[in-house]
C-alpha atoms as an extended CHARMM CRD file, in Angstrom:
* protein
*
       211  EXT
         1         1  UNK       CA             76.0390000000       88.9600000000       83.2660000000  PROA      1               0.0000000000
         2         2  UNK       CA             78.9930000000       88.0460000000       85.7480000000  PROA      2               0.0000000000
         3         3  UNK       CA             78.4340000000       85.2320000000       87.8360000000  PROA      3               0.0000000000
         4         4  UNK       CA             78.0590000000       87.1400000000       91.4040000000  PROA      4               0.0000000000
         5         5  UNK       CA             79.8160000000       83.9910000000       93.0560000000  PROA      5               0.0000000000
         6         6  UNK       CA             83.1310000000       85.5150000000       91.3940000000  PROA      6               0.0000000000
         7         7  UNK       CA             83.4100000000       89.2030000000       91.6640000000  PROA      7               0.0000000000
         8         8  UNK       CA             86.2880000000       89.2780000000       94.6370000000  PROA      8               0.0000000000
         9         9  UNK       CA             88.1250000000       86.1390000000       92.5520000000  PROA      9               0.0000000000
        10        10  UNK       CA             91.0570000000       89.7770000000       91.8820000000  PROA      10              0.0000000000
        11        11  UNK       CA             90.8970000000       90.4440000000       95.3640000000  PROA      11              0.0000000000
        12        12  UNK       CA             94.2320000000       90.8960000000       97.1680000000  PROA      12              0.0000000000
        13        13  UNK       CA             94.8980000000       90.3180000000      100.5670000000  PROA      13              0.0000000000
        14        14  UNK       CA             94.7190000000       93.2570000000      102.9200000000  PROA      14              0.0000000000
        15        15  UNK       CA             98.1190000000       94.7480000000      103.9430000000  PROA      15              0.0000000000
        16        16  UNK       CA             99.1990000000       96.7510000000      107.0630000000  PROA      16              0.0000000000
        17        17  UNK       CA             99.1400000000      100.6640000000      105.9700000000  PROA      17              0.0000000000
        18        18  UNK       CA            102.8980000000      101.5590000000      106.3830000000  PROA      18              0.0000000000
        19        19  UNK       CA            103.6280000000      105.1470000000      108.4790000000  PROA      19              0.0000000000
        20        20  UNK       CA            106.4190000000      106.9240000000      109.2260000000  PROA      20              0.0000000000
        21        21  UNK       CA            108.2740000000      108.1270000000      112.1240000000  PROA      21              0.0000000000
        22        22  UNK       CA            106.7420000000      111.0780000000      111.8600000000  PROA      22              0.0000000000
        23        23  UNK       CA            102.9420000000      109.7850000000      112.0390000000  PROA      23              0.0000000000
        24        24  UNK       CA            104.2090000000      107.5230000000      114.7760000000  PROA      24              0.0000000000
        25        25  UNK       CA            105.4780000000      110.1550000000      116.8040000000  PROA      25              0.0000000000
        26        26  UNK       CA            102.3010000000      112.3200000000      116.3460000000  PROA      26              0.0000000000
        27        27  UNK       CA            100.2890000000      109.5970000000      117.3290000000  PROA      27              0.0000000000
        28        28  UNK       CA            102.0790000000      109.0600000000      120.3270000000  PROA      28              0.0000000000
        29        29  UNK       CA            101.8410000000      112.5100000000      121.2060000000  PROA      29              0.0000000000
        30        30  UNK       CA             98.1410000000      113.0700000000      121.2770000000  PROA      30              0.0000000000
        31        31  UNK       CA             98.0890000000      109.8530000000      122.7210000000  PROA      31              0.0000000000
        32        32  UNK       CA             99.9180000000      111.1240000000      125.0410000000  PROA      32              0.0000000000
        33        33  UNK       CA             98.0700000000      114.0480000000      125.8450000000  PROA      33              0.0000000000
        34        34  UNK       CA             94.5120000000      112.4190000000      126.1300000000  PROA      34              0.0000000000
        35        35  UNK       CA             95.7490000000      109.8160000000      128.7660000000  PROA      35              0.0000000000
        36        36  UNK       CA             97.4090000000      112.9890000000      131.2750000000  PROA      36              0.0000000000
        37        37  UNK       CA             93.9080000000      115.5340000000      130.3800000000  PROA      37              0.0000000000
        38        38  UNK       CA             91.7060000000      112.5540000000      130.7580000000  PROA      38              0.0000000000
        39        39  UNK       CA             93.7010000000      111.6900000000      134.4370000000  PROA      39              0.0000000000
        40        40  UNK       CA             93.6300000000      115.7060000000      135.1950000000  PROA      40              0.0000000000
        41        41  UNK       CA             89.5700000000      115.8250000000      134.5550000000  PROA      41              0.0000000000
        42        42  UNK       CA             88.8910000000      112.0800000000      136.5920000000  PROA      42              0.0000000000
        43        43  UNK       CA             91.1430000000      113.5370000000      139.5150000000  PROA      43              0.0000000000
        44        44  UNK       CA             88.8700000000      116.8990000000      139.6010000000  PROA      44              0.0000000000
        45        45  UNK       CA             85.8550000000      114.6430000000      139.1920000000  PROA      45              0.0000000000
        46        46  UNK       CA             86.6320000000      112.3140000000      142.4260000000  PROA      46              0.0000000000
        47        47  UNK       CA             87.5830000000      115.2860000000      144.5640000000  PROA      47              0.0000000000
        48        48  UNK       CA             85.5070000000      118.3940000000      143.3790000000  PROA      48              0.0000000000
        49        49  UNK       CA             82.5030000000      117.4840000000      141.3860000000  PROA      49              0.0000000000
        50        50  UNK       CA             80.6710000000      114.7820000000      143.5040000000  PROA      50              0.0000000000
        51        51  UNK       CA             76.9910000000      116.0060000000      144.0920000000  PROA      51              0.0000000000
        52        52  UNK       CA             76.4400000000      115.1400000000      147.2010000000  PROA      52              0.0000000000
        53        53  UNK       CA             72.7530000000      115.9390000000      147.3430000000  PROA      53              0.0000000000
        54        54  UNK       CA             72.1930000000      113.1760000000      144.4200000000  PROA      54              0.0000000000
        55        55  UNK       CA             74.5430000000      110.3590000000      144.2880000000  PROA      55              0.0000000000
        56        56  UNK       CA             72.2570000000      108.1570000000      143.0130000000  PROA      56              0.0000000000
        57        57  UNK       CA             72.6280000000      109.7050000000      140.1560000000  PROA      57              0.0000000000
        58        58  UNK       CA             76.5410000000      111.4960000000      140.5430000000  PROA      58              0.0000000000
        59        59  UNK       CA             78.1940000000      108.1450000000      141.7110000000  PROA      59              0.0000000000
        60        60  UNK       CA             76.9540000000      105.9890000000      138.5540000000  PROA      60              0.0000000000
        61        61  UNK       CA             78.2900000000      108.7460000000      136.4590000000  PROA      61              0.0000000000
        62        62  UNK       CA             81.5810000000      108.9580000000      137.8820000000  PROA      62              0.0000000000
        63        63  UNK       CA             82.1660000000      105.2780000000      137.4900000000  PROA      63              0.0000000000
        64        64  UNK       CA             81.1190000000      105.4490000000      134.2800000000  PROA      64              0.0000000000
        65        65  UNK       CA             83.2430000000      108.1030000000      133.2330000000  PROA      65              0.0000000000
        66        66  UNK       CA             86.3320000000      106.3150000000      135.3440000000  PROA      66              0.0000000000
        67        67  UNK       CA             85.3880000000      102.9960000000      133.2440000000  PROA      67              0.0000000000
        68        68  UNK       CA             85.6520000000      104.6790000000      129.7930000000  PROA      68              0.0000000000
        69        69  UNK       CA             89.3830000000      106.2710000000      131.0820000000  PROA      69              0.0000000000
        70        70  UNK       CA             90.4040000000      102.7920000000      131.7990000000  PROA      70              0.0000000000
        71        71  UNK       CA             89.0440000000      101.7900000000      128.1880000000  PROA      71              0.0000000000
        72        72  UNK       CA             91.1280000000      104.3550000000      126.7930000000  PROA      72              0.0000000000
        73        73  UNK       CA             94.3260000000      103.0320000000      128.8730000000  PROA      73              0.0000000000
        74        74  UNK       CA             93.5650000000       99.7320000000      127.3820000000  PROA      74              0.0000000000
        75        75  UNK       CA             93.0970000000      101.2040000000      123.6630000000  PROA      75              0.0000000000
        76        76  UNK       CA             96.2460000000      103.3930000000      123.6600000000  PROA      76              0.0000000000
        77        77  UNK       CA             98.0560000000      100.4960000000      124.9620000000  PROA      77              0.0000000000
        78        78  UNK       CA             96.7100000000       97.9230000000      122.2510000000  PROA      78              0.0000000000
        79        79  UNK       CA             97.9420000000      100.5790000000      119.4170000000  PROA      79              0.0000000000
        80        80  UNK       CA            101.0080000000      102.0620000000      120.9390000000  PROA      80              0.0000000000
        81        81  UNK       CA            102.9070000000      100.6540000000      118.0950000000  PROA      81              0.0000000000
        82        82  UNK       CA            102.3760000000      100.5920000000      114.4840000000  PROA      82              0.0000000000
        83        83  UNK       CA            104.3620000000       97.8130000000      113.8370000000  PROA      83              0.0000000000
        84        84  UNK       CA            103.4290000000       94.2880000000      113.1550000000  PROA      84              0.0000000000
        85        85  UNK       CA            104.7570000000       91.3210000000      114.8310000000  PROA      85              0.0000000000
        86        86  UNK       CA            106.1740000000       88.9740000000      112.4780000000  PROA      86              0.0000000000
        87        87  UNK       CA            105.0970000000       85.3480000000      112.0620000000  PROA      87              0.0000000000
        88        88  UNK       CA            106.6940000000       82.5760000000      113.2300000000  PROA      88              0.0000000000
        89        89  UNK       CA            108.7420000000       80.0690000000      111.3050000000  PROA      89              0.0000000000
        90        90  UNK       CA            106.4190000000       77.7600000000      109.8630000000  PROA      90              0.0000000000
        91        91  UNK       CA            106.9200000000       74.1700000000      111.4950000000  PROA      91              0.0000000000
        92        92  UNK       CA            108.1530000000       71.4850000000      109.0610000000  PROA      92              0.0000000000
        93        93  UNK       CA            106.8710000000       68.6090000000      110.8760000000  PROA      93              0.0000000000
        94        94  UNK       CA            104.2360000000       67.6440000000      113.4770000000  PROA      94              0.0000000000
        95        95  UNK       CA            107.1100000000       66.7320000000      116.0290000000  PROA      95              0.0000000000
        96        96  UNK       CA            107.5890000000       70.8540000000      116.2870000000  PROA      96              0.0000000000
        97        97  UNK       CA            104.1340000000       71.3690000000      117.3860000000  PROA      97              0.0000000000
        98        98  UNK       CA            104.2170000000       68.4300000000      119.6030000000  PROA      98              0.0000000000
        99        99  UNK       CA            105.1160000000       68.1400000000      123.7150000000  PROA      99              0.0000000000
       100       100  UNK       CA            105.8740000000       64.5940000000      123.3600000000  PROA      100             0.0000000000
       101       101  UNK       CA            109.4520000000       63.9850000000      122.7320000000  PROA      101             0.0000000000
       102       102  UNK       CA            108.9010000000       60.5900000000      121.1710000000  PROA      102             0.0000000000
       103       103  UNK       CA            106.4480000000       62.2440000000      118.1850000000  PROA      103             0.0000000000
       104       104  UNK       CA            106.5090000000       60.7550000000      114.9410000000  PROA      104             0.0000000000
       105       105  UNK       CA            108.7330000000       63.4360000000      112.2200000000  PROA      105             0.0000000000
       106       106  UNK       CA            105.9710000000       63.3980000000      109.6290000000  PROA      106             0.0000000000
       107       107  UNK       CA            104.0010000000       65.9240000000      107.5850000000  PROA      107             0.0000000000
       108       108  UNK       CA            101.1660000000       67.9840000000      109.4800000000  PROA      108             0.0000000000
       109       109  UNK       CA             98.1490000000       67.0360000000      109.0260000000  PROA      109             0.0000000000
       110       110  UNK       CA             95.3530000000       70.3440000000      108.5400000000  PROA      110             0.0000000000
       111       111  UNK       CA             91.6750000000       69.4950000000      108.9240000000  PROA      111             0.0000000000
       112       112  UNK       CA             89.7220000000       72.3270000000      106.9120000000  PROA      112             0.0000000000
       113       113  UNK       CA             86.2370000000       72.8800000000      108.1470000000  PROA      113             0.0000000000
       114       114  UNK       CA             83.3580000000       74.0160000000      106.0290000000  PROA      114             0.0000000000
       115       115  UNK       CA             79.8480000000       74.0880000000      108.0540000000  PROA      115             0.0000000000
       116       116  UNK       CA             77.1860000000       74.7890000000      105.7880000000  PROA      116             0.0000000000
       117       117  UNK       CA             73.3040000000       74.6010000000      106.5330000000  PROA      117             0.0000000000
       118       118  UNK       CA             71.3810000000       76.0190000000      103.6950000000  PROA      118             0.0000000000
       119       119  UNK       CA             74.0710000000       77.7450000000      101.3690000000  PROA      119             0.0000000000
       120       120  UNK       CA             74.2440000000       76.9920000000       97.7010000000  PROA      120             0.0000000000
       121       121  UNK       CA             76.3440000000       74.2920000000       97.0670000000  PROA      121             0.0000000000
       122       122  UNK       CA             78.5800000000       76.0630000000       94.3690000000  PROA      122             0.0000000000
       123       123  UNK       CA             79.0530000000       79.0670000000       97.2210000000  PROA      123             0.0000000000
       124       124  UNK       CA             80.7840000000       76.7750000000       99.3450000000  PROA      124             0.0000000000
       125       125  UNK       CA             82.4800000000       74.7260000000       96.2110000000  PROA      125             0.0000000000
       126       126  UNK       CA             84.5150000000       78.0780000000       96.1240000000  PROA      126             0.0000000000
       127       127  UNK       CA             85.8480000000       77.9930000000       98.9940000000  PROA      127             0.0000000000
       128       128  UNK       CA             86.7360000000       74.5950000000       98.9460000000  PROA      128             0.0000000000
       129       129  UNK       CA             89.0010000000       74.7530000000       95.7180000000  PROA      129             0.0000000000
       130       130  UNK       CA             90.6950000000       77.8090000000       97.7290000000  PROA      130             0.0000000000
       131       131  UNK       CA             91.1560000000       75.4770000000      100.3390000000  PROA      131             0.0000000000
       132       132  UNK       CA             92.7350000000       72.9110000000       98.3890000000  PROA      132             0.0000000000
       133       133  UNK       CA             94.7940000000       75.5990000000       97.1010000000  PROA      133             0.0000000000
       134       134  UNK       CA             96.5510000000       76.4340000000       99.7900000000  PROA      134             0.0000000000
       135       135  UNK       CA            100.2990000000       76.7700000000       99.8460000000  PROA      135             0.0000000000
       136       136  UNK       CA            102.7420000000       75.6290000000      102.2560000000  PROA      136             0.0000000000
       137       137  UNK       CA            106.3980000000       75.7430000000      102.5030000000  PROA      137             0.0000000000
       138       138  UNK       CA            106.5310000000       71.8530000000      103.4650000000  PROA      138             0.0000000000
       139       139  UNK       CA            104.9990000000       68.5980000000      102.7380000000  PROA      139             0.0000000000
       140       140  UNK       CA            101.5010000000       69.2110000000      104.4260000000  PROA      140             0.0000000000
       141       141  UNK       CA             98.3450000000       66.2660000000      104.5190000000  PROA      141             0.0000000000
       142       142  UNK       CA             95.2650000000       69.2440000000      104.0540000000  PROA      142             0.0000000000
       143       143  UNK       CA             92.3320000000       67.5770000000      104.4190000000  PROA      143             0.0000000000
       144       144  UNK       CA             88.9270000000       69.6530000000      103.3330000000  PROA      144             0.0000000000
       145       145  UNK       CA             85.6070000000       68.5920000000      105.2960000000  PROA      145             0.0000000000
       146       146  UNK       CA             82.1230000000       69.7320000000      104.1080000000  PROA      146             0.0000000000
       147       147  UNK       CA             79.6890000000       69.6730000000      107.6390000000  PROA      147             0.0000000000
       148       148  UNK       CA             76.5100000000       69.5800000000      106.3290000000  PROA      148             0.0000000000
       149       149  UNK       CA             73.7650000000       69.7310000000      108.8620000000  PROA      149             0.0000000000
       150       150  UNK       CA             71.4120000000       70.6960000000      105.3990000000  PROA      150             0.0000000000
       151       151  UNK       CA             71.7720000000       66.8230000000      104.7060000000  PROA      151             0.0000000000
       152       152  UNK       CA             71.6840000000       67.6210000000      100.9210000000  PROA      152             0.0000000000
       153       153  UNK       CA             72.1790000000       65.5610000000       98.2840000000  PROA      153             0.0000000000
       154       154  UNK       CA             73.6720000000       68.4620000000       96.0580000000  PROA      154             0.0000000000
       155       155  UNK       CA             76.0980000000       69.0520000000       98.7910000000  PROA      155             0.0000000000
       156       156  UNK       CA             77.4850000000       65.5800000000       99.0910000000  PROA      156             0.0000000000
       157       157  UNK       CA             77.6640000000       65.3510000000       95.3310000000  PROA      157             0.0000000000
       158       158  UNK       CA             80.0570000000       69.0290000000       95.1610000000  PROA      158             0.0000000000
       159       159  UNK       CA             82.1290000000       67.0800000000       97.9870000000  PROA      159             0.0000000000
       160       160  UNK       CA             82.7380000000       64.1390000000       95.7490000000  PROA      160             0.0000000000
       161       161  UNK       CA             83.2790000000       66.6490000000       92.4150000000  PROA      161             0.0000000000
       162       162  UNK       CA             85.8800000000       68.1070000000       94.3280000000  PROA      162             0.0000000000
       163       163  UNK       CA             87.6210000000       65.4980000000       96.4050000000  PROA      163             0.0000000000
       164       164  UNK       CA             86.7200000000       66.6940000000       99.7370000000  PROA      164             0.0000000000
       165       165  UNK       CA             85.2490000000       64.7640000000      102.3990000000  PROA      165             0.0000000000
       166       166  UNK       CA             81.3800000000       65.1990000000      103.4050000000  PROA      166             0.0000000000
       167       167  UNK       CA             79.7310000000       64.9650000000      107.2410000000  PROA      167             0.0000000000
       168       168  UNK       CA             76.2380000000       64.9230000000      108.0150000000  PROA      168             0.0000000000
       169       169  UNK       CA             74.7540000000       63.7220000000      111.3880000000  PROA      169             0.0000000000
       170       170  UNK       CA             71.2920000000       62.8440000000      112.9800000000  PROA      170             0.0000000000
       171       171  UNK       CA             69.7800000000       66.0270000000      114.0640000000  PROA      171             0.0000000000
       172       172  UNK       CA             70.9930000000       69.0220000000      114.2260000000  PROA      172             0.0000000000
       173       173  UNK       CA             71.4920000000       69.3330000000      118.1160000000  PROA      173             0.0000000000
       174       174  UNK       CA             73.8290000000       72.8630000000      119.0110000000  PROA      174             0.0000000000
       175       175  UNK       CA             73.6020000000       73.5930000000      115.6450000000  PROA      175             0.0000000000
       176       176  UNK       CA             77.1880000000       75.3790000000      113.7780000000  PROA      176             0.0000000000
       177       177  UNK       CA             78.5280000000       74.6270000000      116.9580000000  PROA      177             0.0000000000
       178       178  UNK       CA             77.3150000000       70.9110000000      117.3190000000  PROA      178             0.0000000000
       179       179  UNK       CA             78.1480000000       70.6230000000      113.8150000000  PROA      179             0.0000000000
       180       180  UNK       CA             81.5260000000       71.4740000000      114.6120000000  PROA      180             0.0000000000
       181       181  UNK       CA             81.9300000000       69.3330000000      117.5190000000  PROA      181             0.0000000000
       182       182  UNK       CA             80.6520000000       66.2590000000      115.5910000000  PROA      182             0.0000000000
       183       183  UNK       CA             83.4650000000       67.0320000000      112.8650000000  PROA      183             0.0000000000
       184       184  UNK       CA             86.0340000000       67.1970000000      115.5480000000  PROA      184             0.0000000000
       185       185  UNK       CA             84.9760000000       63.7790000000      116.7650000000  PROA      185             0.0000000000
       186       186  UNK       CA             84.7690000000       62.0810000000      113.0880000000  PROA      186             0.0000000000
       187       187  UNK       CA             88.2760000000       63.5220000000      112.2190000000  PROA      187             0.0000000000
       188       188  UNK       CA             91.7500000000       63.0390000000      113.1900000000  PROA      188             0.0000000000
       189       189  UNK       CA             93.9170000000       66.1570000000      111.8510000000  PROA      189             0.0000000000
       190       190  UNK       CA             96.7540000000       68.0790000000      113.8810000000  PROA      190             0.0000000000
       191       191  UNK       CA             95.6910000000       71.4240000000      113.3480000000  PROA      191             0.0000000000
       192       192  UNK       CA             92.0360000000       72.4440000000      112.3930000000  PROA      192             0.0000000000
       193       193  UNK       CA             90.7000000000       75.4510000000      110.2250000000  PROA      193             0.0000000000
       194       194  UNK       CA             87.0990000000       76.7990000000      110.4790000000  PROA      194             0.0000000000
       195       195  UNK       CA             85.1590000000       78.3160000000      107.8520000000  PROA      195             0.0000000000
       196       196  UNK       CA             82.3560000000       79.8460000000      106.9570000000  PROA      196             0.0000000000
       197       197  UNK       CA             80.4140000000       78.2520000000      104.4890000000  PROA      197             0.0000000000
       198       198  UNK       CA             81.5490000000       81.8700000000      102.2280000000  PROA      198             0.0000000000
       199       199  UNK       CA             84.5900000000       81.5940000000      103.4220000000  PROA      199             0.0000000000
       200       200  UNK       CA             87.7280000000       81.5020000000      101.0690000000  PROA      200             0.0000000000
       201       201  UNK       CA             91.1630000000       81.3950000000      102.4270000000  PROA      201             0.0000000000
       202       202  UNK       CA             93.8760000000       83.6600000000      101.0620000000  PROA      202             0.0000000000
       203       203  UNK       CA             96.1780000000       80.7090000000       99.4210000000  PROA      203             0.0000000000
       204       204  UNK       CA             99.0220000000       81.8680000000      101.7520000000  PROA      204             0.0000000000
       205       205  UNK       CA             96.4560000000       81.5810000000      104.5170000000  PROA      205             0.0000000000
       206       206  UNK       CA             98.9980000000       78.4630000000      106.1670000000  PROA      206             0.0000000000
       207       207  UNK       CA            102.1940000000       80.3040000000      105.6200000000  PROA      207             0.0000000000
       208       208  UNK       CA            101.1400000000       83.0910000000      107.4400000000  PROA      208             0.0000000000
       209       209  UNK       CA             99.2900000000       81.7660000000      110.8450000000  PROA      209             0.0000000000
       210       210  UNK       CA            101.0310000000       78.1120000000      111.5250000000  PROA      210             0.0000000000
       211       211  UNK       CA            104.0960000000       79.8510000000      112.6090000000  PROA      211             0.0000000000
């Protein structure tokens, strides 16, 4: 029987679907339409629908149906275009991501988080050899944490198996997110990652969001 923990390990990472002029301009075109028919209906709504004799029922309605128009103002507006913005140059050093002038040129250093409770230990051991995996165009310090608010034995010894660095605390006060806020506190990285304890990152996953 295959070991359920592995059945995505063939997965690929999801790319944009590609469309043409042609889809682009049809989309814009019903776009179109629905913003100047849904305008036409709201302006015969405000000024020749209103019922008077119940507005405590009309007025609620029409605000409603104004409120959803603006919604699709907003949607048509978020997907106007079909094309993707591209990333940003990756920076080579932690002076580029830096506002100080005087930084230190030096190799970024990436804090990975993975915040586990009560999730098998070789679950999370997954995502942490992804993690380690990860590529990056320059030198690079990542740094994999296992938050472990489970306080588990089996979990510290995966961390140690696999090089990564384990956190428990006393308590488990705010839970993922006081878990996460004690990490932050016991670590010292430039940029930080958060995981799931299922989580595993793509091994491009760097390459494609530090720009």
């Amino acid at each position: 029987m295959n070991n359920p923990l592995t059945r995505f390990e063939r997965q690929e990472p999801w790319q944009p679907a590609r469309h043409g002029p042609l889809h682009e301009a049809v989309w814009h075109f019903l776009a179109t339409a629905s913003l100047c028919f849904g305008a036409w209906y709201l302006y015969w709504r405000w000024t020749s629908s209103v019922n008077f004799d119940a507005l405590w029922f009309s007025v609620p309605l029409l605000l409603a149906e104004t409120a959803a128009y603006i919604g699709l103002i907003l949607f048509v507006l978020n997907l106007w275009s079909a094309r993707s913005p591209q990333p940003g140059t990756p920076p080579a050093s932690f002076d580029e991501i830096s506002d100080d002038p005087d930084a230190p040129v030096r190799p970024l250093v990436v804090d990975v988080f993975f915040a586990t409770y009560s999730e098998d230990p070789e679950l999370v051991r997954l995502g942490v050899r992804d993690a380690k995996a990860l590529r990056y165009p320059h030198p690079i310090d990542v740094r994999v944490h296992v938050l472990d608010d489970g306080k588990r034995e089996a979990m510290a010894q995966m961390a140690r198996e696999e090089g990564a660095i384990y956190q428990s605390r006393e308590g488990n006060a705010g839970f993922k997110a006081g878990n996460l806020r004690n990490a932050l506190e016991n670590s010292s990285g430039d940029l930080v990652v958060i995981c799931d304890a299922d989580t595993r990152p793509f091994p491009e996953f760097l390459e494609e969001t530090l720009g």
